[in-house]
Each structure stands twice: as structure tokens, then as C-alpha cells.
C-alpha positions as CSV (number, residue, x, y, z in Angstrom):
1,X,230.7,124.8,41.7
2,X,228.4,124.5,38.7
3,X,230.9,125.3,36.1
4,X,233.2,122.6,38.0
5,X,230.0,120.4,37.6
6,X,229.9,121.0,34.0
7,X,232.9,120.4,33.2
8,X,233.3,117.6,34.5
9,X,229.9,116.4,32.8
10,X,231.3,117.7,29.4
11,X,234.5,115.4,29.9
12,X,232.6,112.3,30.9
13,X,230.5,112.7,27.8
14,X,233.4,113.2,25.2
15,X,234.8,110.6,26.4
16,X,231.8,108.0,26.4
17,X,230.9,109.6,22.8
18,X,234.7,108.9,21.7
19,X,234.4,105.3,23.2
20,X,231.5,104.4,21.0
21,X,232.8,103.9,17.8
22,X,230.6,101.0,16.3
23,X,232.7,98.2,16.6
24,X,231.6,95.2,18.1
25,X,234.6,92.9,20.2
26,X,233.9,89.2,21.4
27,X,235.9,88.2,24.1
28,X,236.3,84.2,24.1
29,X,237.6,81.9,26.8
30,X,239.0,78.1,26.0
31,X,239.9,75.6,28.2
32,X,243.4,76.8,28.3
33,X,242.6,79.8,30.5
34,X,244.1,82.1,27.1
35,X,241.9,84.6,26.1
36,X,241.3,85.5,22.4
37,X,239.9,88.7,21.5
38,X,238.5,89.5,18.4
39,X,237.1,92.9,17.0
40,X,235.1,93.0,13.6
41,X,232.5,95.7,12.0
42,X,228.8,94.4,11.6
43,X,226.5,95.4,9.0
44,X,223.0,94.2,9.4
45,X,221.0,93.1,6.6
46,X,217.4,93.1,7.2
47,X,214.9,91.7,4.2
48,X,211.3,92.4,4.7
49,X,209.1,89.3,5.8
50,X,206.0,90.7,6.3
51,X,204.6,92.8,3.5
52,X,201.9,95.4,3.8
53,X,198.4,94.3,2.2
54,X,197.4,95.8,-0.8
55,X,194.1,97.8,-1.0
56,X,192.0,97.8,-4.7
57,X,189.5,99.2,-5.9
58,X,189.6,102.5,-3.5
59,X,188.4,105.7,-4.8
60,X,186.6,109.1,-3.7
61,X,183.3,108.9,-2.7
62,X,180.5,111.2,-3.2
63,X,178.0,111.0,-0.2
64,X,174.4,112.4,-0.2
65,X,173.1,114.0,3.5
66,X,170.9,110.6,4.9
67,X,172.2,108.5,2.4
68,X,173.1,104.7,3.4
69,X,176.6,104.9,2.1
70,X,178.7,101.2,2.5
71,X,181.9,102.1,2.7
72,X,183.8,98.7,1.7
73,X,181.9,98.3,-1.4
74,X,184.1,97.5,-4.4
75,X,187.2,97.4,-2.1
76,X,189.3,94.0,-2.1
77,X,192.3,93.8,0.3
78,X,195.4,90.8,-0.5
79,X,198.9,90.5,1.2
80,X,201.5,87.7,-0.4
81,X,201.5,85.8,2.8
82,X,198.4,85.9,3.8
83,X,196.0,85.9,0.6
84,X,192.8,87.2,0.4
85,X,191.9,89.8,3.4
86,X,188.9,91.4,2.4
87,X,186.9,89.7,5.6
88,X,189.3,91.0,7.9
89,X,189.0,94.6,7.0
């Protein structure tokens, strides 16, 4: 029964792999009851809106034991969008 079982499930997933084959198809109704049916390839184009900031002026460190140490000293932070961030950090 379990090999039946597998089988089965094999089948059913070559066939639903096969199926998929990237295409898109838009199926469109007018008010003549005729149905048009129209199959294309898609390629999306994505461009990048928002832009990671960018960090200056960060280096190594050396720390002393019980030394105050501030750690955002020296360090400016700007995006194009957004402009200066350095108060947000």
C-alpha cells in the first residue's frame, strides 16, 4: 500500500512540476461572450528605491579597561533620500 501511495505521490508531483513552466496566460472576457486568451513570458525589472545609508568615518577602536569610550564619535551616517542621519543612529 505504501509503494502504491508513492507512486501515486511521484506522478502527481511530475506532473504539477511539468505544469509550471513560467508562463503567465490572461484569460479575457468581452461583451460578446468570446473568450480571448493570451499567453506571454514576463521578466520583472526591479530598480532599487531605497538605498542603504552610508556610514563615515568608522574605524577600530582601542579601548582601555574603565575607560568612558563614546562609541559614535567621528561617525556621520547619510542616505540619498533621506539626507543627513547621524541623529537617528
Amino acid at each position: 500500500m505504501k509503494k502504491i501511495f508513492g507512486i501515486i505521490l511521484g506522478f502527481i508531483l511530475l506532473i504539477g512540476v511539468a505544469g509550471c513552466n513560467g508562463d503567465i496566460t490572461d484569460t479575457t472576457l468581452d461583451n460578446t461572450t468570446n473568450t480571448e486568451e493570451t499567453t506571454e513570458d514576463t521578466t520583472v525589472t526591479t530598480t532599487e528605491v531605497d538605498q542603504d545609508p552610508v556610514f563615515n568615518g568608522v574605524t577600530d577602536r582601542e579601548v582601555f579597561l574603565n575607560q568612558q569610550v563614546d562609541f559614535l564619535e567621528g561617525i556621520t551616517v547619510t542616505d540619498e533620500e533621506d539626507g543627513e542621519l547621524t541623529s537617528e543612529v
